[in-house]
C-alpha positions as CSV (number, residue, x, y, z in Angstrom):
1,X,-20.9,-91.0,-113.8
2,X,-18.6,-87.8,-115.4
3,X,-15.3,-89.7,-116.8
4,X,-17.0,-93.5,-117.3
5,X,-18.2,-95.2,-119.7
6,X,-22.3,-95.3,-120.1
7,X,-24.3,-97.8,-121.1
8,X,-27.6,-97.4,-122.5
9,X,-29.7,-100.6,-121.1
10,X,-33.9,-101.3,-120.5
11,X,-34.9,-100.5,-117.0
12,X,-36.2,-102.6,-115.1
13,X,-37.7,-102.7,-111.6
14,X,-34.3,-102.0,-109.5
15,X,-33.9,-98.9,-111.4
16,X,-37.9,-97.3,-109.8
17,X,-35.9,-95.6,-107.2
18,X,-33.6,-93.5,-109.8
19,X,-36.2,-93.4,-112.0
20,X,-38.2,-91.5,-109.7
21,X,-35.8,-89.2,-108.8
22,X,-35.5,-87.8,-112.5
23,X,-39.0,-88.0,-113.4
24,X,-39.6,-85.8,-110.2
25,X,-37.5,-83.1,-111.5
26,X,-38.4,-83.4,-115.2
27,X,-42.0,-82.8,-113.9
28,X,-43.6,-79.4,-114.0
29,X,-47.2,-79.5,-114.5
30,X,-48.3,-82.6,-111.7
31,X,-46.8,-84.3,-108.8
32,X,-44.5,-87.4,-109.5
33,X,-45.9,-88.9,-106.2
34,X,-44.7,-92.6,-105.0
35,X,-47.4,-94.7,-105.6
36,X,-48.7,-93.0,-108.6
37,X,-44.9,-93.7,-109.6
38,X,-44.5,-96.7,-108.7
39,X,-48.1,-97.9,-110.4
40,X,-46.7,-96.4,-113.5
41,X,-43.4,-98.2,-113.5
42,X,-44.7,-101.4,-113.4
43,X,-47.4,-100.8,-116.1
44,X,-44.5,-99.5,-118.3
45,X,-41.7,-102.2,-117.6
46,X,-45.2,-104.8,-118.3
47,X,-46.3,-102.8,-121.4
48,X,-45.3,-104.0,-124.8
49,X,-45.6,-100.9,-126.7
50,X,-43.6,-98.8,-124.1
51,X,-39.6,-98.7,-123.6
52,X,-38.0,-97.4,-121.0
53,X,-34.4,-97.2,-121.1
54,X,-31.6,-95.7,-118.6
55,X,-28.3,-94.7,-119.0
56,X,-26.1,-96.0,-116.4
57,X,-22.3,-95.8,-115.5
58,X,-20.7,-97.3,-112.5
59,X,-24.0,-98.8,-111.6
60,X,-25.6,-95.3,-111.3
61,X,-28.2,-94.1,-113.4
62,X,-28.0,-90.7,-114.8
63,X,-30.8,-90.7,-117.2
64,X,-34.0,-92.0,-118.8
65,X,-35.9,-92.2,-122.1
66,X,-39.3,-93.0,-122.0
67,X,-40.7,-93.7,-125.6
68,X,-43.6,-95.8,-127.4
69,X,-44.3,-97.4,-130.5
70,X,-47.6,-97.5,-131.8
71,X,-49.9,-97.6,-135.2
72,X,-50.7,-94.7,-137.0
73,X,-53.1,-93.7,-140.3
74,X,-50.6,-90.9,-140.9
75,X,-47.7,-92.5,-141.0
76,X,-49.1,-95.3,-143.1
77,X,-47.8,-97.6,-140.5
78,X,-45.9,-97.3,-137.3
79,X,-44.7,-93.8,-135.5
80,X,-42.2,-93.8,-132.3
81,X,-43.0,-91.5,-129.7
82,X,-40.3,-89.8,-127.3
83,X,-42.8,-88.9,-124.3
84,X,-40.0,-88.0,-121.4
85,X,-36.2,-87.9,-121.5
86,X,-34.2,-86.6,-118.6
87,X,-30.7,-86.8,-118.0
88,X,-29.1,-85.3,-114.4
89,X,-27.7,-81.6,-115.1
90,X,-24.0,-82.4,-114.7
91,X,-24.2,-84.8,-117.2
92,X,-25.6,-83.0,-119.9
93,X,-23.6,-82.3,-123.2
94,X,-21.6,-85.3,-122.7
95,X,-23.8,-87.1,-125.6
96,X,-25.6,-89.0,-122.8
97,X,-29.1,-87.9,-123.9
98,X,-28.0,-88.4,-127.6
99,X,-27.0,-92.0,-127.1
100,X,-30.8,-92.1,-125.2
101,X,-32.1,-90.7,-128.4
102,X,-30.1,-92.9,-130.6
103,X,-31.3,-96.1,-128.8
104,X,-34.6,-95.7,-129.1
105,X,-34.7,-94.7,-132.6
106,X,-33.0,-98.2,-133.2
107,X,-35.2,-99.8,-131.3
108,X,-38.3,-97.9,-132.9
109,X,-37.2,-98.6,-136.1
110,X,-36.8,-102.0,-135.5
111,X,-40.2,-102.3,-134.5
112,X,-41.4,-101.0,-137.9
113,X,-41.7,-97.0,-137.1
114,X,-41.3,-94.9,-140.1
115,X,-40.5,-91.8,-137.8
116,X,-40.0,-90.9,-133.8
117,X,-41.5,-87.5,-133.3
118,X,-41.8,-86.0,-129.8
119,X,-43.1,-82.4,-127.8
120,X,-40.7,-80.3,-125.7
121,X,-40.4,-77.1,-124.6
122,X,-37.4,-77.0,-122.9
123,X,-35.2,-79.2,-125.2
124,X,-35.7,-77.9,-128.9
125,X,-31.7,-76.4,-129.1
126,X,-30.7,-80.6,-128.0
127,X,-33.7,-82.1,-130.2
128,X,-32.1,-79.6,-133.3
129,X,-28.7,-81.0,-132.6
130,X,-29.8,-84.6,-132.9
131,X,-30.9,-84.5,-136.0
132,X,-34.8,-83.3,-135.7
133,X,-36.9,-80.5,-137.0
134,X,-39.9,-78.7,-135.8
135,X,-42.8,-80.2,-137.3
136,X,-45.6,-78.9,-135.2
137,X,-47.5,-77.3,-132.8
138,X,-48.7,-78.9,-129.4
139,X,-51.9,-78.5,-127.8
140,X,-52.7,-80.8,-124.5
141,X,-56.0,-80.0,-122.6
142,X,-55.4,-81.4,-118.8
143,X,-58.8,-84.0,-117.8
């Protein structure tokens, strides 16, 4: 992908197999398994509330943004929500995961969201350098 151009397009189902690839190593807590995966894929390519969207170049992809758009009291409206993003390690900062970021925030604030807010806690430098601030603190309780 290095040295081409990169397009930021929705997935869709020929891109499971690279798809799984990344969310396997963005994965640290449980097991991207293969038909949990693949179960997951199709609910979010079905789902109207979730986008998924890959960067590809060459017809390769090299990343993914996985983000949803959905009501909220808070917000007085709409919110977007970056849940994963993941681009392969020797394409990172060569604005590939900005121009992930980017789309979704178009595409978020075309569907009415008055802010995209996400968690990391491996990405806060990148998050910083596109624009976003800490705002809170996580808390998840695994079921």
């Amino acid at each position: 992908m290095t040295g081409r151009a990169t397009t930021i397009r929705p997935a869709t189902p020929v891109d499971q197999a690279a798809v799984h690839v990344l969310a396997a190593e963005l994965a640290t807590t449980f097991a991207v398994t293969g038909d949990g995966f693949r179960r997951t894929f199709a609910e979010v390519l079905s789902s109207g509330g979730a986008t998924l969207l890959v960067a590809e170049s060459g017809g390769e992809v090299g990343g993914y943004l996985l983000g949803f758009v959905h009501p909220a009291f808070f917000a007085d409206g709409r919110v977007g929500w970056i849940e994963e993003l993941l681009v392969r390690p020797e394409l990172r900062r060569q604005g590939v995961g900005a121009s992930l970021v980017r789309a979704f925030e178009v595409r978020a604030g075309e569907a009415g969201a008055r802010v995209v807010a996400l968690a990391t806690r491996r990405a806060a430098d990148f998050y910083r350098s596109v624009g976003y601030v800490e705002s809170a603190v996580y808390f998840r309780k695994p079921l």
